[in-house]
C-alpha positions in Angstrom: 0.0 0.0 0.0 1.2 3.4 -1.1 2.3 6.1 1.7 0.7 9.6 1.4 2.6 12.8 2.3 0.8 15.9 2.2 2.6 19.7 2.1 0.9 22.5 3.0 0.9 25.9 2.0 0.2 28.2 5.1 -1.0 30.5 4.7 -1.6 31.6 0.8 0.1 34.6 0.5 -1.0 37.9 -1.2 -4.4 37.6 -1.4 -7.6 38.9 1.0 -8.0 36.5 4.4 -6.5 33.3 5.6 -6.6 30.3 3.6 -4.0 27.2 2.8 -3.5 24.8 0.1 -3.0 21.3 1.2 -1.1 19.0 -1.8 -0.9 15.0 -1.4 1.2 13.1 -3.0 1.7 9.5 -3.2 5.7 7.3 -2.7 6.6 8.6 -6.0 5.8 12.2 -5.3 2.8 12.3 -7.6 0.1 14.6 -6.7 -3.1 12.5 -5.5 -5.2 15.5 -4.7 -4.6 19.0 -4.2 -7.5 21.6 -2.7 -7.6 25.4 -1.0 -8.9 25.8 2.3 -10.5 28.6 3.3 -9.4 28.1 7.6 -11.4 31.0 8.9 -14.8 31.9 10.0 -17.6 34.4 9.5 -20.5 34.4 11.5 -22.5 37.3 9.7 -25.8 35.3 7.6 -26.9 34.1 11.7 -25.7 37.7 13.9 -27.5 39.8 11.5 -30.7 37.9 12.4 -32.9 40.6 14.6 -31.2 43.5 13.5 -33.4 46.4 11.5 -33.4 46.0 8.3 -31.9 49.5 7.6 -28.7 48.6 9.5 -27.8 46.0 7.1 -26.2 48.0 4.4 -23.6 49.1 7.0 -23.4 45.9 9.0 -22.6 43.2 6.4 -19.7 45.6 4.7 -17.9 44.9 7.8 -16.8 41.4 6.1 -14.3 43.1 4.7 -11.6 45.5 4.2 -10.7 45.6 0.7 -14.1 45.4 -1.0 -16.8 46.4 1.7 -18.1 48.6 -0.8 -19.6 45.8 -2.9 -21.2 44.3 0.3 -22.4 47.9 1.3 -24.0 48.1 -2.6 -25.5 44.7 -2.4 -27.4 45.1 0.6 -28.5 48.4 0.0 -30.1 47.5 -3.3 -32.1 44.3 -1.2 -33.3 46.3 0.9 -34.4 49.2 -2.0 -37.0 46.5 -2.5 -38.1 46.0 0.9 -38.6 49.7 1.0 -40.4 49.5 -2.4 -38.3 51.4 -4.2 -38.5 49.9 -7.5 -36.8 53.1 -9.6 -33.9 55.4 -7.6 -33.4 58.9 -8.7 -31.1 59.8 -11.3 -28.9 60.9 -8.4 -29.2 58.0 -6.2 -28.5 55.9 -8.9 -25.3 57.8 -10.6 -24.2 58.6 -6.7 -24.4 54.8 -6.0 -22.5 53.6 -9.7 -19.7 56.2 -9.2 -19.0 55.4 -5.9 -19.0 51.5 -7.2 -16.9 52.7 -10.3 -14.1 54.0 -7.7 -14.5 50.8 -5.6 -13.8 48.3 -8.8 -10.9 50.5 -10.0 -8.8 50.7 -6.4 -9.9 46.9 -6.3 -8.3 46.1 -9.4 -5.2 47.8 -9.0 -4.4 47.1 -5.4 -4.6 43.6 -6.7 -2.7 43.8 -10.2 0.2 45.7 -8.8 0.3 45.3 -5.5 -0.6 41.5 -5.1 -0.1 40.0 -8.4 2.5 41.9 -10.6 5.9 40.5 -8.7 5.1 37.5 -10.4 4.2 38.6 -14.1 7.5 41.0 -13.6 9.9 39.2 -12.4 8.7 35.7 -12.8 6.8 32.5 -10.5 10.0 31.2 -9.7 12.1 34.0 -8.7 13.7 35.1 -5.8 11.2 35.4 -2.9 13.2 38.5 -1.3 11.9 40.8 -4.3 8.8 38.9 -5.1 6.3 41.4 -3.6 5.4 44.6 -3.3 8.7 46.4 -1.9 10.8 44.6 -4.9 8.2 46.8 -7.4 9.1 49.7 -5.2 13.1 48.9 -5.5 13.3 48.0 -9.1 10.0 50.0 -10.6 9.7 53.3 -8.4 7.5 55.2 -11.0 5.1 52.3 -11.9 5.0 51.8 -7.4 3.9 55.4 -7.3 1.2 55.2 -10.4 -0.3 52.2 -8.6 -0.3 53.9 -5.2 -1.6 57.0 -6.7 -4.5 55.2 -9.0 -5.7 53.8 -6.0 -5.9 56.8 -3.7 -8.3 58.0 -6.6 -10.5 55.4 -6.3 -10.5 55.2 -3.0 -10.9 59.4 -2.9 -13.8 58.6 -5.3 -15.3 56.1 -2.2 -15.0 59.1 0.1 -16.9 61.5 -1.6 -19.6 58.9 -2.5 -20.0 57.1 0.5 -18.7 59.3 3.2 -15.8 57.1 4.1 -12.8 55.1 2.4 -13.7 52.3 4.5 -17.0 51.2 5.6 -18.9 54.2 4.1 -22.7 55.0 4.6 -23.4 56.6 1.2 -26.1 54.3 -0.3 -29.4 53.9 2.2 -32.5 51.4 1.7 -34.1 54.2 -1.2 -31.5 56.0 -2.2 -28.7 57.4 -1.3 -27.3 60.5 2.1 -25.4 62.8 -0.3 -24.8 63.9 -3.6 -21.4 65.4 -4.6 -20.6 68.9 -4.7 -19.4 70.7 -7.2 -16.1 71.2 -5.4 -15.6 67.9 -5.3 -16.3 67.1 -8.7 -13.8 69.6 -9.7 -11.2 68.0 -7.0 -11.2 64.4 -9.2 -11.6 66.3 -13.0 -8.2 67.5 -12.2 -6.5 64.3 -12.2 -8.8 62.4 -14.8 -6.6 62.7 -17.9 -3.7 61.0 -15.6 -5.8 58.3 -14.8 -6.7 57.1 -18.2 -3.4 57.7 -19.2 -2.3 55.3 -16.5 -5.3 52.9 -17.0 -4.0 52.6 -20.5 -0.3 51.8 -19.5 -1.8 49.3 -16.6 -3.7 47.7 -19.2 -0.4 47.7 -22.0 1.1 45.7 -19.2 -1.5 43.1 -18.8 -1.9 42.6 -22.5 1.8 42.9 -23.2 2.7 40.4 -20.6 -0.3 37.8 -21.8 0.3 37.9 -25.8 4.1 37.1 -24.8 4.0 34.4 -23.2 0.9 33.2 -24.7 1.8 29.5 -24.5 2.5 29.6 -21.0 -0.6 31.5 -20.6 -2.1 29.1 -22.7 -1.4 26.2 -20.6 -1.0 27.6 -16.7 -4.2 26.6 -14.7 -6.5 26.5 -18.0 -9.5 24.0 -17.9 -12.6 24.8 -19.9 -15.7 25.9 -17.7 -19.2 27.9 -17.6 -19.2 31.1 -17.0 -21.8 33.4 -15.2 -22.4 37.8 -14.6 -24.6 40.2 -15.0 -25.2 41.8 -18.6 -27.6 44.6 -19.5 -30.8 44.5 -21.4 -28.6 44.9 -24.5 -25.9 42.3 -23.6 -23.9 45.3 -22.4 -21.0 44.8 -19.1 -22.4 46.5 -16.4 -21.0 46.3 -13.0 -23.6 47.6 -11.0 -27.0 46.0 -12.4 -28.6 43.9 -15.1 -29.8 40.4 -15.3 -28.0 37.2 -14.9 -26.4 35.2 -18.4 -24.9 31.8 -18.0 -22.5 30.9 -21.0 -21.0 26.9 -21.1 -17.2 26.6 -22.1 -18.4 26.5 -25.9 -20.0 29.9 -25.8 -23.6 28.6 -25.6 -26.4 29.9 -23.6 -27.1 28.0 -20.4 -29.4 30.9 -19.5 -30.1 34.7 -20.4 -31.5 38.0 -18.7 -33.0 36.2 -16.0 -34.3 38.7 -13.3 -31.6 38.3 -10.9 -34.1 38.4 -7.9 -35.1 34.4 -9.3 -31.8 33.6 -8.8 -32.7 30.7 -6.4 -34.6 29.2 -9.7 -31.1 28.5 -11.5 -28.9 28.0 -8.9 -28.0 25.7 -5.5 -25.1 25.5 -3.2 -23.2 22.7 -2.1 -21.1 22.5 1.2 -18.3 20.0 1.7 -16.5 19.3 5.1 -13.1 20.4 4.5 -13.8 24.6 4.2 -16.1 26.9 5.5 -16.5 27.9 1.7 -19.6 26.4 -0.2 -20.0 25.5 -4.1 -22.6 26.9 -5.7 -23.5 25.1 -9.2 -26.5 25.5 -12.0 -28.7 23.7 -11.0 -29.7 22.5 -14.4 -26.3 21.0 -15.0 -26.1 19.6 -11.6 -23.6 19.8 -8.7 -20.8 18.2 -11.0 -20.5 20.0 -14.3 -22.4 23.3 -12.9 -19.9 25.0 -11.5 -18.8 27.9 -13.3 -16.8 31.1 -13.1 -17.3 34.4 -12.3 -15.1 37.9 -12.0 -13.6 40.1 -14.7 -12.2 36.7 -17.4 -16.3 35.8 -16.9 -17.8 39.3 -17.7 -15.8 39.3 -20.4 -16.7 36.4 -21.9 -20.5 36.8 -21.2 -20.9 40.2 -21.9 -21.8 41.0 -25.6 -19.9 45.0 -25.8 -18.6 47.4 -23.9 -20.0 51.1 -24.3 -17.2 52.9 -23.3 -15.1 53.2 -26.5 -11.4 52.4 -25.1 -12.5 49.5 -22.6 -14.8 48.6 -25.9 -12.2 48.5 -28.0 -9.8 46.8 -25.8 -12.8 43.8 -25.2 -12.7 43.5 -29.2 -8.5 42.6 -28.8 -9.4 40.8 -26.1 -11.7 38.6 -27.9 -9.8 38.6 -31.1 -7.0 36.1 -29.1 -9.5 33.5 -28.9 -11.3 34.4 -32.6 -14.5 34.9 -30.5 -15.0 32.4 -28.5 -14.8 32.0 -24.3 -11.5 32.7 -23.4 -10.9 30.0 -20.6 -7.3 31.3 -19.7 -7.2 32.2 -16.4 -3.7 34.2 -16.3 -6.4 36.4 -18.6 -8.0 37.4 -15.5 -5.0 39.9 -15.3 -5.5 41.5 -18.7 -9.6 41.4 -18.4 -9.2 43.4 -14.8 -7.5 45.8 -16.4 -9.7 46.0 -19.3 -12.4 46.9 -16.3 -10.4 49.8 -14.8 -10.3 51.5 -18.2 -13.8 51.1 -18.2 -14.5 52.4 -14.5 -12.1 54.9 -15.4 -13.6 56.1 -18.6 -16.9 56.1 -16.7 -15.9 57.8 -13.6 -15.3 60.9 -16.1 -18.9 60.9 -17.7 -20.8 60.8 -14.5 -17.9 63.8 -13.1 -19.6 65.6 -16.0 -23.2 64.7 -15.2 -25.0 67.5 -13.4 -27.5 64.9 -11.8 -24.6 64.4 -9.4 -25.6 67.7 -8.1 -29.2 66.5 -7.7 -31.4 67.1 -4.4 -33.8 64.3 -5.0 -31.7 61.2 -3.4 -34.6 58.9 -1.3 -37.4 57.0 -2.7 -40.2 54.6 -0.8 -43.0 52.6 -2.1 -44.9 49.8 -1.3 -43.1 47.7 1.5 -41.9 44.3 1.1 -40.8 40.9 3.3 -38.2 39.9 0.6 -35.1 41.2 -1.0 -32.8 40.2 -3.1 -29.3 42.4 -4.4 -26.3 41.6 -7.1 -23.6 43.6 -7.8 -20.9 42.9 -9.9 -18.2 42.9 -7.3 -14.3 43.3 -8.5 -14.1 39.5 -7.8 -17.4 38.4 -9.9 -21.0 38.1 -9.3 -22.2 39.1 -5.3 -25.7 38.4 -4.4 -27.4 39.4 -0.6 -30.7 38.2 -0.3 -32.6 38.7 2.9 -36.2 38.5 4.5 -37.6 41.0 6.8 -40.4 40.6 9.3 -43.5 42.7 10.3 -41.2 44.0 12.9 -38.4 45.6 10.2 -36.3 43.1 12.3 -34.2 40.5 9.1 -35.3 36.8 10.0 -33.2 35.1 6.9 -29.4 35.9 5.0 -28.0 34.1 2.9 -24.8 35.6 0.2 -23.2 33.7 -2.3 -20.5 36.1 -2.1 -17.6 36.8 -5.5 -15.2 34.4 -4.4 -17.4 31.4 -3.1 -18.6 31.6 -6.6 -15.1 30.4 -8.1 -14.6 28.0 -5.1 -14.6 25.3 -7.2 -12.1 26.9 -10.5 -9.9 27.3 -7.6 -9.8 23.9 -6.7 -9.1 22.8 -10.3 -6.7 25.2 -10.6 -4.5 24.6 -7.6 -5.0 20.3 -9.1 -3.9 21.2 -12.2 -0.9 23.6 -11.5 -0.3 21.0 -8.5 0.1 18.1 -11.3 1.7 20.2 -14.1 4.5 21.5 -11.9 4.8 19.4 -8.9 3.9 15.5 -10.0 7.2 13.4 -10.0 9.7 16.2 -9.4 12.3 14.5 -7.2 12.3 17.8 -5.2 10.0 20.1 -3.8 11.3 24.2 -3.8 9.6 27.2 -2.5 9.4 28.2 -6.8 7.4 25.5 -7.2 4.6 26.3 -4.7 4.3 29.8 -5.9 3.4 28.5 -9.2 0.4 27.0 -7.0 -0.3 30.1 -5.2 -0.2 32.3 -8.3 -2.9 30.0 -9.9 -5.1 31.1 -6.7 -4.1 35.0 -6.6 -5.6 35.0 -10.6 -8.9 34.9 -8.8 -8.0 37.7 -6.3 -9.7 35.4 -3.8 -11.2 37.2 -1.1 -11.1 34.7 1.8 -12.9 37.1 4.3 -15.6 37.4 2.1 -16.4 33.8 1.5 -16.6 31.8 4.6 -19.6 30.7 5.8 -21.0 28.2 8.3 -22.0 24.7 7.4 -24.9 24.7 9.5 -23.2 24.4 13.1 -20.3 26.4 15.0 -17.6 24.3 14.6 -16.6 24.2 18.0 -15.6 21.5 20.4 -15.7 22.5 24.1 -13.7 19.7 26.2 -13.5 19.1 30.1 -10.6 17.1 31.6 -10.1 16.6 35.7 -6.9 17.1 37.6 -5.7 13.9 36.1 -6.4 14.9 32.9 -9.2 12.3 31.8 -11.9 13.4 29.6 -14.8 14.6 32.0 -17.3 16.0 29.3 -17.4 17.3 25.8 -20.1 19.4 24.0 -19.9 20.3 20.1 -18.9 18.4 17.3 -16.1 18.9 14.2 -17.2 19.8 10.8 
């Protein structure tokens, strides 16, 4: 009988939250099984329960650090429709995309330069001491200061919109507290032309770095799969609203412009005992070839255009690598992301210029409802918050099937695969090696945080021993 060793990675490094990779391989060092862990645990879909419903918004974005924003959006457009308010203002509405707009871009290139970039630049296998952020600082000073400097936009943008950088409370159930002042839209015109300029180099780099080592590309962590976002009416990317499209890894429609508050009609999610995340699938295609992937490769691929005319022309080059069809790469999650921030970019300019941003009229109410359901296209992929509400405003129900849990199990595959490709057979194991696994994970920007969940109990164990150290009593049980 074969022996089993197993290596862990612990923790995954540059990304959002805790999580490890555990790889097991057999006498002959081939890999068995490989799978990512997500090792901690949020509590929020059960502590939220008896809170009033006009508190979630600000509660839930407490998940998180880097993209509370998205959680803040999500909930607040839920709970729109337990306040009835079917159609926001023009204000509300522009208020709520810009300050969405400002959360995607500082998303996007916290991740690409910050996180990811040491290994495009200087390569998966070199020298740990420089692989991160301060070796971008030492050997790229001016491309460290446009990364540090696109963000602060963003995030400046997240300020203005929602009152705060961090854990804002811009967008209410109906609307929205504030609109922005013509001082302040003055403040981010200044630096606009600069930030397309840099979106365009950001996105040169991506590109550059994908078309020249296309076969790598090609090859690293690539399976074919479904993919799933929100599109407009007209097939249009939009991050902050449509209706939901399903693609299969040919390009065919699973499903299209489904009201995204049926959501529950097309798809399920599946726990397993060895992470707190779950694994949501299509239902139609069942919990083994459902899956699917979400985030900026997925939009991409689902979406038919882009309507701002860089980004749009950049989707078209984009496309044109795979003559059309799904592009299934997922080192491409690097050049679509980047695709996105010219987009958020190019539309952060024509809302600066719209003088509903300057509009009074920012809170709307109708008829009141027990049931809400929110998306948002979060930088990580699809986020939906659906809750339920009681006679009492107090919520009774939570459930999010938030960006990451989404790609939970592309992950997976991709850790196997990279695990196999790289790993399998090599008579030695070096540090090189497992970055390769860890960059297959960081493609996702996984946000960890975000995407644990409960599977149905606390998993905790409370033991009591005696003086002697016997086992005296033991309540709770391991997941």
């Amino acid at each position: 009988m074969s022996k089993t060793r197993v290596i862990e990675i612990d923790p995954i490094t540059r990304v959002e939250g805790h999580g490890k990779v555990t790889i097991h391989l057999d006498d002959q060092n081939n890999v068995r099984e490989a799978r990512l862990h997500v090792v901690e645990f949020r509590g929020f879909e059960r502590f939220i329960h008896g809170r009033p419903f006009w508190e979630i918004p600000v509660i839930v974005q407490r998940l998180c650090g880097i993209c509370p924003v998205s959680h803040h959006l999500a909930a607040s457009k839920a709970m729109d429709l337990i306040v009835g308010a079917k159609q926001l203002t023009p204000t509300a509405e522009k208020m709520r995309r810009l300050m969405h707009y400002g959360q995607i871009m500082q998303s996007h290139v916290l991740h690409f330069f910050h996180l990811a970039s040491p290994d495009l630049l200087f390569g998966f296998g070199s020298e740990r001491e420089s692989r991160n952020v301060f070796g971008i600082i030492e050997k790229m000073p001016d491309l460290a200061v446009q990364a540090v400097m696109m963000r602060k936009f963003g995030q400046e943008i997240i300020r203005a919109t929602a009152g705060k950088k961090i854990h804002g409370t811009g967008a209410i159930p109906g609307g929205v507290n504030k609109n922005l002042s013509l001082e302040e839209r003055d403040f981010f015109l200044r630096d606009i032309d600069q930030m397309k300029k840099w979106a365009r180099g950001a996105l040169d780099i991506a590109k550059k770095y994908s078309i020249d080592n296309i076969k790598a590309v090609e090859s690293f962590a690539t399976f074919n799969s479904s993919h799933l976002s929100l599109v407009r009416d007209d097939g249009a990317l939009d991050l902050y609203h449509g209706n939901l499209r399903a693609i299969d890894a040919g390009g065919n429609i699973i499903f299209d412009q489904v009201d995204y508050r049926r959501f529950n009609d097309y798809l399920m999610e599946e726990v397993r005992p060895w992470s707190y995340m779950k694994f949501p699938f299509i239902k139609a295609r069942g919990h083994i070839d459902g899956w699917y992937r979400v985030g900026p490769l997925s939009r991409l691929n689902t979406c038919g255009f882009i309507d701002t005319p860089e980004a749009g022309k950049a989707l078209l080059e984009f496309k044109a690598l795979t003559h059309g069809a799904p592009n299934h790469m997922t080192l491409a999650y690097h050049w679509a992301r980047m695709i996105e921030v010219l987009h958020c970019v190019e539309n952060i300019e024509k809302l600066l210029n719209d003088p509903d941003l300057q509009g009074t009229d920012l809170v709307v109410r109708g008829q009141r409802a027990e049931d809400g359901i929110g998306l948002i296209e979060a930088p990580r992929g699809t986020l939906f918050h659906h809750y339920k509400v009681d006679e009492n405003d107090l919520v009774t129900f939570c459930n999010l099937i938030v960006s990451t849990t989404n790609n939970n199990e592309a992950m997976n595959r991709a850790v196997r695969k990279v695990a196999q490709d790289h790993i399998s057979g090599k008579p030695k194991i070096t540090e090189g090696m497992l970055n390769h696994v860890e960059v297959a994970v960081r493609a996702y920007d996984p946000c960890l945080s975000c995407a644990t969940h409960a599977l149905g109990k606390m998993p905790l164990v409370i033991e009591m021993y005696d003086v002697e150290g016997s086992l005296v009593d033991r309540k709770g049980q391991h997941v």
